[in-house]
Each structure stands twice: as C-alpha cells, then as structure tokens.
C-alpha positions in Angstrom: 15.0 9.7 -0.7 14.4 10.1 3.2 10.8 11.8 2.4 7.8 10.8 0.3 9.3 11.6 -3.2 5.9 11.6 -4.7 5.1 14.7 -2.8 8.2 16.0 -3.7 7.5 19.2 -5.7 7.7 19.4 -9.9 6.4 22.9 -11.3 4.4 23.7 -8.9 2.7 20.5 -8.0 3.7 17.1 -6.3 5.5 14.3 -8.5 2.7 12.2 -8.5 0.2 15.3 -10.0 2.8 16.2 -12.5 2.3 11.9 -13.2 -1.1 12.3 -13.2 -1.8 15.3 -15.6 0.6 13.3 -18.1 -1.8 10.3 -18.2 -5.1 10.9 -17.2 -6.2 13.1 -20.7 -5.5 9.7 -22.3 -6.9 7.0 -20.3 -10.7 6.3 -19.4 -9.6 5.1 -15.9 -7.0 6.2 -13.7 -5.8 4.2 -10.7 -3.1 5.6 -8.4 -1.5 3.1 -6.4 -0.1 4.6 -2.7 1.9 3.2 -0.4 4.0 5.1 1.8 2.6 8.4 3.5 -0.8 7.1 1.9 -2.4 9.8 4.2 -0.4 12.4 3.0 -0.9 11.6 -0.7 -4.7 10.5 -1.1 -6.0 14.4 -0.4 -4.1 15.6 -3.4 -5.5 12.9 -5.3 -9.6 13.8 -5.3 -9.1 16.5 -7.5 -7.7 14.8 -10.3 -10.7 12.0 -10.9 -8.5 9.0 -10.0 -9.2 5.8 -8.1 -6.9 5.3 -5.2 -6.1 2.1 -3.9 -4.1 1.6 -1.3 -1.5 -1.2 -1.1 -0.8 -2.5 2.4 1.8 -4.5 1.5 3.9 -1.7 0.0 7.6 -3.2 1.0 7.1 -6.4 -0.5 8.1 -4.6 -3.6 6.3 -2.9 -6.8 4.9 -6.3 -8.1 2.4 -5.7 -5.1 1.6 -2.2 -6.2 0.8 -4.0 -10.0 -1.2 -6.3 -8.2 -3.1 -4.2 -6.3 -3.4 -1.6 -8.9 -4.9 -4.5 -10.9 -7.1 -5.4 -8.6 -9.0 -2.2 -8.3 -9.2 -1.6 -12.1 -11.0 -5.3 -12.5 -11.3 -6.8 -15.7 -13.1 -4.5 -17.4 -10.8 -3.1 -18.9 -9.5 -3.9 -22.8 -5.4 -3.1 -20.9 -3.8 -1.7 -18.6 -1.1 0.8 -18.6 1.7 0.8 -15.7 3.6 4.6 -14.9 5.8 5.0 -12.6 4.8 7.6 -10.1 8.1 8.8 -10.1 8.7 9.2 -13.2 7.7 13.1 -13.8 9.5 13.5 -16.7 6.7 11.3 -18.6 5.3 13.1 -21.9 2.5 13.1 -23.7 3.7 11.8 -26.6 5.2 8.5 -25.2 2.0 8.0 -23.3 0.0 8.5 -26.7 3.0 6.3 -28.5 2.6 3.5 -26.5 -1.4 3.7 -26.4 -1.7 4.2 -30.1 0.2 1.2 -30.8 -1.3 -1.2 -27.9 -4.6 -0.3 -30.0 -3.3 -0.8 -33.1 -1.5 -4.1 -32.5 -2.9 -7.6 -31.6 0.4 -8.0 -29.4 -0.4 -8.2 -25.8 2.5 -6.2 -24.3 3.8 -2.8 -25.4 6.5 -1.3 -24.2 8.8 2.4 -25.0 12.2 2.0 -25.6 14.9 4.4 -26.0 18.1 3.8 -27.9 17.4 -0.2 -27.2 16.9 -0.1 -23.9 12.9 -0.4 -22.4 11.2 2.0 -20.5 7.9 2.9 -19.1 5.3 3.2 -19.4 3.9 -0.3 -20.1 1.2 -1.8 -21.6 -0.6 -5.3 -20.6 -3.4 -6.4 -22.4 -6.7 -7.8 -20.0 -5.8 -11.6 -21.2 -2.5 -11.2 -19.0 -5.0 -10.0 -15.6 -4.9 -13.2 -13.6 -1.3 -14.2 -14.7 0.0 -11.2 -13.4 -2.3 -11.7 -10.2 -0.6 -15.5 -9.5 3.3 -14.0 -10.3 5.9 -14.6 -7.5 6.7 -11.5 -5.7 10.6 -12.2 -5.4 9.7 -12.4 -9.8 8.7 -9.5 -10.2 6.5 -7.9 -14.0 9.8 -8.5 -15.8 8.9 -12.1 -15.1 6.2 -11.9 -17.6 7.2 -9.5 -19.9 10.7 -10.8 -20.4 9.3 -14.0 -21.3 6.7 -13.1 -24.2 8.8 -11.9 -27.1 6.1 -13.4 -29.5 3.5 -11.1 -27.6 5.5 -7.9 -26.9 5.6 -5.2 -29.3 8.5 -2.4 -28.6 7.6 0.8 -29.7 11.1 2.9 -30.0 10.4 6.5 -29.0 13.3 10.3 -29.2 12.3 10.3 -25.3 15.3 9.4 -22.9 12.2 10.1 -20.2 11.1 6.5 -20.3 14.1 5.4 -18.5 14.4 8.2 -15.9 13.0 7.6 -12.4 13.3 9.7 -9.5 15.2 7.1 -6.8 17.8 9.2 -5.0 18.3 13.1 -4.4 20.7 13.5 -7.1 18.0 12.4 -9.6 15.8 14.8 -8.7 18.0 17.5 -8.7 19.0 16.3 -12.2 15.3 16.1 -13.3 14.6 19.8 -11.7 17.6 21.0 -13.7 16.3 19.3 -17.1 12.7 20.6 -16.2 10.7 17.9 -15.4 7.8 19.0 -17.3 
C-alpha cells in the first residue's frame, strides 16, 4: 500500500476503527494485534476498550500476529475469533453468524464462506491454543484449519465481505466505492 492501510480512512475513521466497532459489541475481549506504524496506531486504539499487543516480529508473516494475538488473550477464553484488520467491509451479521454457530456447535473451527469459497472471520476453539502456538511459520493457520474437516464447521453467509481485504490501492478504492461500512 506504501502507507499504514490501517490508518487509511473508512467513514470517517481509520480501517482498523471501522474493524473494531464491527467486533467489539460482540466479543467480551478484544485484542488488536499492531505491527507496522505501532506508534501511529496504538493512540487510536484506547478509546475503543481493546488490548493491544504488539508483535515484534511483524514480517515473519500473519501466523506471528495469531500467535501473538493468542498470547495476550491467554487461555481463558472458551475461543478465539481472528479479523482481519483490513478487512472493513466486515458486518455485523457475519460476525454474529459465525459466533452464534461456534456456540452452538461442538466443532472446534468455524469458519464464513461465501459462494464455497472461506472467509473471515474465523473461529478457533481454546483446545486448539498451544497447537497453534507450536505451528511453523513458513505453515501458516491454514496449516491447522485445512487439516480438521471432522472439527470445522462452515457456516455459508449472502456476504461477499468475508473474502475482501484491503491489500493494494485498487482495493481500497473499490471498497470506498462499494461503501465500506
């Protein structure tokens, strides 16, 4: 992107806000994981009643940021559910999809899809904490979710959001045009 996209403005507010208000009415706990520009990015954060942990290690890849983001949510926690923080165009609705049926299922991974294809956000159930801790970094989360079929539940959702990610200036424009929130 050639800036920090999550400060990248959506309605008003950065990416990562517009993330945020999406999430945080549903969740207990709210961990932002920040990487680049961390700086920049934790002050808009304290408003919004998140923990912010900070991963060092940022261009090993996002496995690190899972990690990490694990990490400072501890075990505690019945699950854990993994946004994208670029990923504005995240609604309510898949957010309370995929939450409604992590609680509802004895399957340890949920996951949106959208015409067959899987999105985000996922769901990991607490029994899959320390496995994702020990996965290879070159493996990536897809290492564990890919290989659980017996354990995954998909839940298919109307929302074409759940694949769309802000990665290059042509996807934000496109997500500014189709009005983010």
């Amino acid at each position: 992107m050639g800036r920090p996209k999550q400060l990248l403005p959506i309605d008003g507010i950065t990416m990562i806000e517009a993330v945020i208000t999406r999430v945080r009415p549903h969740v207990d706990h709210l961990v932002v994981v920040i990487g680049h520009a961390a700086e920049e990015v934790a002050p808009l954060l304290r408003p919004h009643g998140v923990r912010v942990a900070v991963n060092e290690e940022v261009d090993r890849g996002m496995l690190g940021s899972v990690k990490c983001g694990l990490r400072a949510a501890g075990t505690r926690c019945r699950g854990y559910l993994f946004c994208l923080g670029d990923q504005p165009g995240l609604t309510d609705s898949v957010v309370q999809a995929v939450l409604t049926a992590a609680a509802s299922s004895e399957k340890g991974i949920v996951i949106p899809s959208y015409s067959g294809r899987r999105g985000h956000p996922v769901y990991l159930s607490r029994r899959y904490y320390h496995e994702i801790l020990g996965l290879d970094e070159r493996s990536g989360l897809n290492a564990l979710t890919g290989s659980r079929p017996s354990d995954t539940l998909e839940v298919p959702v109307a929302d074409p959001a759940v694949l769309e990610d802000v990665d290059t200036p042509a996807d934000y424009a496109r997500m500014l045009d189709a009005g983010a929130s």
